[in-house]
C-alpha positions as CSV (number, residue, x, y, z in Angstrom):
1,X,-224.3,-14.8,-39.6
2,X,-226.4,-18.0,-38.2
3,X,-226.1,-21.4,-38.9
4,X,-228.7,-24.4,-38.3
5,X,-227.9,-27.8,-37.3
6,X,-230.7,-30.3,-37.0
7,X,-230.0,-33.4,-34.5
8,X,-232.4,-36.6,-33.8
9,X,-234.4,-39.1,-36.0
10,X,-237.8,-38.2,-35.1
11,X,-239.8,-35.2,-36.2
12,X,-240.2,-32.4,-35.4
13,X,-235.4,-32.9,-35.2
14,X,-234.1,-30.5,-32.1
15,X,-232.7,-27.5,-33.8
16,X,-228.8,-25.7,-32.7
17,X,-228.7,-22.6,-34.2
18,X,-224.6,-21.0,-34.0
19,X,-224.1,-17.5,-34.5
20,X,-221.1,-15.5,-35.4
21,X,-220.9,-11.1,-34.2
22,X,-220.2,-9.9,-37.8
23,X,-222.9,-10.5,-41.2
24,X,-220.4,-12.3,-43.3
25,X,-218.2,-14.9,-42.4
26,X,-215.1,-16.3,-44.6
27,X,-214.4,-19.7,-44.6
28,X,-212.0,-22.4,-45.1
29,X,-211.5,-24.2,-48.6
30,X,-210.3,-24.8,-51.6
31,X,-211.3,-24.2,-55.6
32,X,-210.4,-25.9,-58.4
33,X,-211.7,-24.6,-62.0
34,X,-212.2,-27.4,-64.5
35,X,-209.9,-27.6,-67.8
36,X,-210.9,-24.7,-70.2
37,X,-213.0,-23.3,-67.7
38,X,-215.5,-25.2,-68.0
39,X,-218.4,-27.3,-65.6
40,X,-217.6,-29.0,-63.1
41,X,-215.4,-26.0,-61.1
42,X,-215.3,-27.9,-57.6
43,X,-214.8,-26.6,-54.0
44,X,-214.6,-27.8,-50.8
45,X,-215.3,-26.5,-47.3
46,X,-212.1,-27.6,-44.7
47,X,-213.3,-28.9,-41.6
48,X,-211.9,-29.1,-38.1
49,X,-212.8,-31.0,-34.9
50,X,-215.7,-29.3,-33.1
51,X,-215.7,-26.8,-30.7
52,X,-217.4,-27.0,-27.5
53,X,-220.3,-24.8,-28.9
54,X,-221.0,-27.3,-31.7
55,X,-219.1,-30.7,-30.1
56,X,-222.5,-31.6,-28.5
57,X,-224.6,-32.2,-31.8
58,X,-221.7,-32.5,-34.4
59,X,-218.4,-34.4,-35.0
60,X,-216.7,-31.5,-37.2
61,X,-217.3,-27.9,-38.0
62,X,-215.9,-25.7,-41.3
63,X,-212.9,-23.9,-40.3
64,X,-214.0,-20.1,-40.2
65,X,-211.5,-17.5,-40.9
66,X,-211.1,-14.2,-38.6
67,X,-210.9,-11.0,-40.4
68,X,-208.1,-8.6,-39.7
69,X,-210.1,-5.9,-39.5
70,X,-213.9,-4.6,-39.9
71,X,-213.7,-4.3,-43.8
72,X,-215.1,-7.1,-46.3
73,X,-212.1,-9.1,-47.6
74,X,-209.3,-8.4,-45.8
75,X,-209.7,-11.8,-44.1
């Protein structure tokens, strides 16, 4: 899994790219399904202050879960 960050005002922007060791990731948030199920269903990502990886071209990052083990969703 890679993520792109694009820092500066001017073009071409400097590009971060952050990479995890596994494909997928899981992350953080929460879900809400609209009454009768219906449009808008809303989510939102949790951030967390940066870590030093990401601190030096962003003020937050999501919150990325850690699997217990090698196998899609047992996060």
């Amino acid at each position: 899994m890679r993520v792109l960050e694009f820092t500066g005002t001017k073009y071409p922007k400097a590009r971060h790219r952050f990479t995890l060791g596994s494909r997928f990731i899981a992350v953080a948030g929460l879900w809400r399904e609209a009454p009768g199920n219906k449009p808008p269903t809303t989510f939102k990502m949790l951030t967390t202050d940066p870590g030093p990886d990401v601190a030096p071209c962003h003020n937050r990052q999501v919150v990325v879960l850690q699997p217990k083990s090698g196998r899609p969703g047992s996060v």
